[in-house]
Biopython code that builds the backbone (N, CA, C, O; Angstrom):
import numpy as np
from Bio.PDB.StructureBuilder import StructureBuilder

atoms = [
    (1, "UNK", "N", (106.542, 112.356, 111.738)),
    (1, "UNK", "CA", (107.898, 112.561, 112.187)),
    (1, "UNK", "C", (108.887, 112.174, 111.094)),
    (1, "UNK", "O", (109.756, 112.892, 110.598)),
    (2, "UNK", "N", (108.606, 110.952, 110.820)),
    (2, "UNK", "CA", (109.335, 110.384, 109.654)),
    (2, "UNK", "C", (109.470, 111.889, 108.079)),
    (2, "UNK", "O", (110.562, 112.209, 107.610)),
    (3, "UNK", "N", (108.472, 112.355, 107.724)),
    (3, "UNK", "CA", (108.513, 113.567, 106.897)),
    (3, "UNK", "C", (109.649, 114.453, 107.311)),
    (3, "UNK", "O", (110.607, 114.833, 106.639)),
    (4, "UNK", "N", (109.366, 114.681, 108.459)),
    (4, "UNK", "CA", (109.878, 116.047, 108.851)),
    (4, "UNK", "C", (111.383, 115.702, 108.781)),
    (4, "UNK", "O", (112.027, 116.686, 108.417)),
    (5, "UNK", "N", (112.187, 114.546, 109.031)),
    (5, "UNK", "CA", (113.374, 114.276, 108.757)),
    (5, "UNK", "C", (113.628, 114.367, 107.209)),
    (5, "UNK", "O", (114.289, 115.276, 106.706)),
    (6, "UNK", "N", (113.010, 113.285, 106.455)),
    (6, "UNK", "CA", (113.397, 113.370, 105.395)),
    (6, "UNK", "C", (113.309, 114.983, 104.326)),
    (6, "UNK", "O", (113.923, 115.298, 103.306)),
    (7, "UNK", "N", (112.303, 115.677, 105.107)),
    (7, "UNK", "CA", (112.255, 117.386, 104.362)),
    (7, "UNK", "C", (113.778, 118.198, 105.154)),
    (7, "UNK", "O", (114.142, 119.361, 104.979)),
    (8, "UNK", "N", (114.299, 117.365, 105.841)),
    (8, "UNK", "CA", (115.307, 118.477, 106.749)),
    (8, "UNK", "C", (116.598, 117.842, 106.171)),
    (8, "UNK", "O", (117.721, 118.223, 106.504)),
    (9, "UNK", "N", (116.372, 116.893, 105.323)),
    (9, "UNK", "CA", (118.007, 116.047, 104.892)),
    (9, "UNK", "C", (117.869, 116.361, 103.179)),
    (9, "UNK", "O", (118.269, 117.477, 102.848)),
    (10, "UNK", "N", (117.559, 115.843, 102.533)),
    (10, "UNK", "CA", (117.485, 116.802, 101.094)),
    (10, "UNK", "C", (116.243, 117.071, 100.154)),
    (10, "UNK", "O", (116.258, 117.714, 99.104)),
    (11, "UNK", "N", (115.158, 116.442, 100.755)),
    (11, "UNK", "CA", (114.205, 116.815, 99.571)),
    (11, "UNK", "C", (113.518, 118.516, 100.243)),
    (11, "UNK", "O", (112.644, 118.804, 99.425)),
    (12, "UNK", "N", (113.555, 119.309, 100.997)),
    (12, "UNK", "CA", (113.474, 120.493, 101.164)),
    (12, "UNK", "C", (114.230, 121.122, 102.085)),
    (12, "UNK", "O", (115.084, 121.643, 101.367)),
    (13, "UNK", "N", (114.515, 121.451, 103.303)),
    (13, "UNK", "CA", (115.564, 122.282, 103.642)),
    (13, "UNK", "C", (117.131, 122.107, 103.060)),
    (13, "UNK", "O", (117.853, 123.093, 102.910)),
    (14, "UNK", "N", (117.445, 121.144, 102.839)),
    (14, "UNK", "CA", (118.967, 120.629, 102.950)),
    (14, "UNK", "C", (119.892, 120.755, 103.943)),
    (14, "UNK", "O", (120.937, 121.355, 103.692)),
    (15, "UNK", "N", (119.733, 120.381, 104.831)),
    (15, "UNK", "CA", (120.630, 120.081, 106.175)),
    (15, "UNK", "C", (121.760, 119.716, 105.660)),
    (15, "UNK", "O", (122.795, 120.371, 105.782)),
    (16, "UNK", "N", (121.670, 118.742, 105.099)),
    (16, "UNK", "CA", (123.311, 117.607, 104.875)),
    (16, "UNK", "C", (124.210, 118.777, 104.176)),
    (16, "UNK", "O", (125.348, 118.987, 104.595)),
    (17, "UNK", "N", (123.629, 119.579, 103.031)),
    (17, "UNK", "CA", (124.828, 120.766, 102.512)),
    (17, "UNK", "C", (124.717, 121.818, 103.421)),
    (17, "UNK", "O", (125.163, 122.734, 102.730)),
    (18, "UNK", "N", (124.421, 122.333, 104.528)),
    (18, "UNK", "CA", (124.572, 123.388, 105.002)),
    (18, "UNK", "C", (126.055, 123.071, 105.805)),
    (18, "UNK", "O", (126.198, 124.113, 106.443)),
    (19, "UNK", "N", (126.979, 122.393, 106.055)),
    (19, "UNK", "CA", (128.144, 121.513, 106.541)),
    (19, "UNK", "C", (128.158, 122.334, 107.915)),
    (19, "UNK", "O", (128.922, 123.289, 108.061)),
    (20, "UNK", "N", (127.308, 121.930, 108.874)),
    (20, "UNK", "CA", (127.682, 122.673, 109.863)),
    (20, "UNK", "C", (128.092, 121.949, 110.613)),
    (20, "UNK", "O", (127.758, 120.769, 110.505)),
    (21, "UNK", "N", (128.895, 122.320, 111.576)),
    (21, "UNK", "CA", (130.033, 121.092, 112.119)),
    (21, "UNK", "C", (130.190, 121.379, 113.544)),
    (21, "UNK", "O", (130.765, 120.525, 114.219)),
    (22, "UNK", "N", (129.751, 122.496, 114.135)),
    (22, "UNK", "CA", (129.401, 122.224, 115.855)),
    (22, "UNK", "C", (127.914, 122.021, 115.902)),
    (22, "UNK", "O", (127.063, 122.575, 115.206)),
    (23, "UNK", "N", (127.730, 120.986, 116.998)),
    (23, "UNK", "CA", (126.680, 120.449, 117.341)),
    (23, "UNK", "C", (125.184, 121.122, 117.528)),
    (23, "UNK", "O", (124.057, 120.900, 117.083)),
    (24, "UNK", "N", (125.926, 122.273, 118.628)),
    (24, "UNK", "CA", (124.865, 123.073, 119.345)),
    (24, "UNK", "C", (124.263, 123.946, 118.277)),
    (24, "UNK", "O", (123.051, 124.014, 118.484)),
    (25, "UNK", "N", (124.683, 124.765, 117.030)),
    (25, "UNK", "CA", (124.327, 124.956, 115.625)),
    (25, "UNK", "C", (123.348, 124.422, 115.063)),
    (25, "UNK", "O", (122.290, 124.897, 114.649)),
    (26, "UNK", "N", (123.775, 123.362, 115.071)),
    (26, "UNK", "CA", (122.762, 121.860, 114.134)),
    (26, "UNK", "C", (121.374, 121.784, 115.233)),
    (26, "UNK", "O", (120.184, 121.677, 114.938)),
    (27, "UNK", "N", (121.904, 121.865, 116.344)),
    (27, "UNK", "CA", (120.685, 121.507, 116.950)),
    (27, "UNK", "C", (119.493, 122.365, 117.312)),
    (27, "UNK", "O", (118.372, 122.004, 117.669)),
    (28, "UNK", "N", (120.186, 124.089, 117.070)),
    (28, "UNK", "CA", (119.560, 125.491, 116.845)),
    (28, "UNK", "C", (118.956, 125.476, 115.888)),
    (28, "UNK", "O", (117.750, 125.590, 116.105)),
    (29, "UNK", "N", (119.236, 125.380, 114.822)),
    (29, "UNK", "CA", (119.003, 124.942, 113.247)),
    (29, "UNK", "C", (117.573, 124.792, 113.569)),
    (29, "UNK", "O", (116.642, 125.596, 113.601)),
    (30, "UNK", "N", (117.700, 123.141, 113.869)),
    (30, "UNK", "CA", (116.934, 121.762, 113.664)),
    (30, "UNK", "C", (115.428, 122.552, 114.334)),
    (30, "UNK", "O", (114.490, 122.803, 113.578)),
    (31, "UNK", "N", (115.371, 122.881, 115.816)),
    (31, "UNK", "CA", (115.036, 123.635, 116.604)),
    (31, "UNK", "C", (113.794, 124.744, 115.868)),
    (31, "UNK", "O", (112.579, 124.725, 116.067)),
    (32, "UNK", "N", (114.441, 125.496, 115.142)),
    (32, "UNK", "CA", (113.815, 126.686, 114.602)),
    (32, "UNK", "C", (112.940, 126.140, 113.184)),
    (32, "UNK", "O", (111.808, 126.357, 112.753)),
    (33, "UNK", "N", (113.869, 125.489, 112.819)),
    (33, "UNK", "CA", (113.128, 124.540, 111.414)),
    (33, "UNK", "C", (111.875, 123.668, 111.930)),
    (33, "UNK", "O", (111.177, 123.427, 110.945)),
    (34, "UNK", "N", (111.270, 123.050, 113.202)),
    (34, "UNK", "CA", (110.570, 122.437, 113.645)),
    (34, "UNK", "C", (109.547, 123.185, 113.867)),
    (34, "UNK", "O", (108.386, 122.783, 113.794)),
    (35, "UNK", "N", (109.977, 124.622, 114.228)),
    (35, "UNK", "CA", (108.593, 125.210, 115.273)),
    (35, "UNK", "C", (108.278, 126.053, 113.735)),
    (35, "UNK", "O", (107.219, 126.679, 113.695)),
    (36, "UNK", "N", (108.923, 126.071, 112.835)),
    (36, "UNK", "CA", (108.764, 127.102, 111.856)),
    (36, "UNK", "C", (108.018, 125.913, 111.011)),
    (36, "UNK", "O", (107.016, 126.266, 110.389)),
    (37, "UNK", "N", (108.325, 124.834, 110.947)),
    (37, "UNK", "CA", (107.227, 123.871, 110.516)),
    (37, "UNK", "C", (106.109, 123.740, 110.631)),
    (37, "UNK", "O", (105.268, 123.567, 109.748)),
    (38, "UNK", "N", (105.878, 123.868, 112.651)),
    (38, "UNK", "CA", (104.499, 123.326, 112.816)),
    (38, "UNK", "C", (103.700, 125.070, 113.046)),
    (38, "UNK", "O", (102.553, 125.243, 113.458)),
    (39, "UNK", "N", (104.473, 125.941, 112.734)),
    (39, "UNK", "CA", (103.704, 127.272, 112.931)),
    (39, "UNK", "C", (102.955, 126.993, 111.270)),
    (39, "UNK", "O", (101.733, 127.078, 111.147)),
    (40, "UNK", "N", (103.866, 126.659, 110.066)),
    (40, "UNK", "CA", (102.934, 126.986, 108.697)),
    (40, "UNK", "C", (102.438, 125.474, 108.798)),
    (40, "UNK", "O", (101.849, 125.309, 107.730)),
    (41, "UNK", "N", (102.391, 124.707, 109.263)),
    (41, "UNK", "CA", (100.859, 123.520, 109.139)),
    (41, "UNK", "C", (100.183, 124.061, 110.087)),
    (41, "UNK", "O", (99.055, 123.959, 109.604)),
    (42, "UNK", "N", (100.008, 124.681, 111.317)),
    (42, "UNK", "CA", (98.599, 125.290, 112.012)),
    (42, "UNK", "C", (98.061, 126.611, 111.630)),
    (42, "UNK", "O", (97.013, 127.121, 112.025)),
    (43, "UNK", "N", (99.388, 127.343, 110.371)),
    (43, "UNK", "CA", (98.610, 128.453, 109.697)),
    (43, "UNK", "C", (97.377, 127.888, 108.668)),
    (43, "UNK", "O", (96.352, 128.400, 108.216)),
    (44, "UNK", "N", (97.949, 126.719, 108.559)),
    (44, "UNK", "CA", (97.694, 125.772, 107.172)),
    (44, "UNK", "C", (95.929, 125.504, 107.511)),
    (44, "UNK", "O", (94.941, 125.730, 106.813)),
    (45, "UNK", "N", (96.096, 124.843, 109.096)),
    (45, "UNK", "CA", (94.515, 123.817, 109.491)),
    (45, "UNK", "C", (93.835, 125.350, 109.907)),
    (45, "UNK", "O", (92.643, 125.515, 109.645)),
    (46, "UNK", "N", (94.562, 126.398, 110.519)),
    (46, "UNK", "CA", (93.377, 127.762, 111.118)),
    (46, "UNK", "C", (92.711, 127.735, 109.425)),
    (46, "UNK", "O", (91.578, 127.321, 109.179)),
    (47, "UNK", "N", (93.460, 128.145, 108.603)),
    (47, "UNK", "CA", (92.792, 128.669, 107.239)),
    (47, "UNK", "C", (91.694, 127.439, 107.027)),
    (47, "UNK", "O", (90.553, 127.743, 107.374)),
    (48, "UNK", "N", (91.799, 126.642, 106.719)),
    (48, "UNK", "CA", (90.955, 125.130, 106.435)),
    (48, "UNK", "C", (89.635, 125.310, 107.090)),
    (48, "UNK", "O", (88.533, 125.459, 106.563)),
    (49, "UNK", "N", (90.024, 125.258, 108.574)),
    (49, "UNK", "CA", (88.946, 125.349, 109.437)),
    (49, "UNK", "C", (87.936, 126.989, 109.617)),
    (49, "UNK", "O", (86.891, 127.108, 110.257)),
    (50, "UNK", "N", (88.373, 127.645, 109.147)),
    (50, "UNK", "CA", (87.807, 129.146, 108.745)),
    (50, "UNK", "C", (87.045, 128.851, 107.396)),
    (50, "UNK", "O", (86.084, 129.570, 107.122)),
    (51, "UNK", "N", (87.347, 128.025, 106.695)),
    (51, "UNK", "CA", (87.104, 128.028, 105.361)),
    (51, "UNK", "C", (85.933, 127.258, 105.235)),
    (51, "UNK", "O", (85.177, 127.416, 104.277)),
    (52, "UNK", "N", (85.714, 126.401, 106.167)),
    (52, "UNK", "CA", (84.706, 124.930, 106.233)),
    (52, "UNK", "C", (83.539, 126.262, 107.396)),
    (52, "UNK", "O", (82.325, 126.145, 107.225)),
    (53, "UNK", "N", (83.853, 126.985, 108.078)),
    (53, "UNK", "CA", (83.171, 127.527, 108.911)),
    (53, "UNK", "C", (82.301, 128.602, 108.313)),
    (53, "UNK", "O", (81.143, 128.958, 108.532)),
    (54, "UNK", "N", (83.356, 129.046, 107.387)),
    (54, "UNK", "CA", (82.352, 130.297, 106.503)),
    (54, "UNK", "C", (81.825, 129.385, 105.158)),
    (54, "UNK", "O", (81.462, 130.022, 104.169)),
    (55, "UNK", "N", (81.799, 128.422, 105.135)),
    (55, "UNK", "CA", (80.930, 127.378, 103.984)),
    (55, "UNK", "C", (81.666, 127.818, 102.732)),
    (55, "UNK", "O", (80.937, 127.813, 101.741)),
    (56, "UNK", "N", (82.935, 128.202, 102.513)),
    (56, "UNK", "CA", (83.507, 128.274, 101.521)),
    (56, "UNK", "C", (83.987, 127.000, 101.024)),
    (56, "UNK", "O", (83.987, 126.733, 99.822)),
    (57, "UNK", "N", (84.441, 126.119, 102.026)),
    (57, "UNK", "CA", (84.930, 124.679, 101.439)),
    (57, "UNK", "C", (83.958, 123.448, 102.101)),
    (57, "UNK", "O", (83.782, 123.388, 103.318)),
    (58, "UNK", "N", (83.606, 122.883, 101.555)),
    (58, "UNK", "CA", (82.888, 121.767, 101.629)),
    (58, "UNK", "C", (83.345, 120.045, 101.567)),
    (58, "UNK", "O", (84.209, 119.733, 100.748)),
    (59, "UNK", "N", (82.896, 119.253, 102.219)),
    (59, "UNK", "CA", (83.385, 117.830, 101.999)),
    (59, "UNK", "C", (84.294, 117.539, 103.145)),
    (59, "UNK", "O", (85.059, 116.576, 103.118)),
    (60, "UNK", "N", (84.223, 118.291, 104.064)),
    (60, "UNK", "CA", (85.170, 117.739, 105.240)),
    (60, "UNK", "C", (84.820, 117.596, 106.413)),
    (60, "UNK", "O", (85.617, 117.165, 107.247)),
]
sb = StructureBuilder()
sb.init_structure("model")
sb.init_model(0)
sb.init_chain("A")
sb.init_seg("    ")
for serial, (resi, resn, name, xyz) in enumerate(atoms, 1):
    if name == "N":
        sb.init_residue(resn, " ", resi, " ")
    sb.init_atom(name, np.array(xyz, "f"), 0.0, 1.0, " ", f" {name:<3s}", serial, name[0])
structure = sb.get_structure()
């Protein structure tokens, strides 16, 4: 959890310069940036786990 803030304030999205200043915005934003997060880390573990299944990657 702690990541996902600090990637949404400046070391990758940049929230703080996008100056958006009604709430319900920020919280649409925040919203879409979360699920668009955890959609590319479970694109991330399907590939992994395909990869360990067809014996392409090993050690896990």
């Amino acid at each position: 959890m702690e990541n996902m803030f600090s990637d949404f304030k400046s070391r990758g999205f940049g929230i703080m310069q996008s100056h958006i200043q009604k709430p319900d915005r920020l919280e649409r934003l925040i919203l879409i940036m979360s699920i668009a997060l955890y959609w590319a880390f479970s694109c991330g573990m399907f590939a992994e786990r395909q990869a360990v299944a067809d014996g392409i990657k090993k050690g896990i």
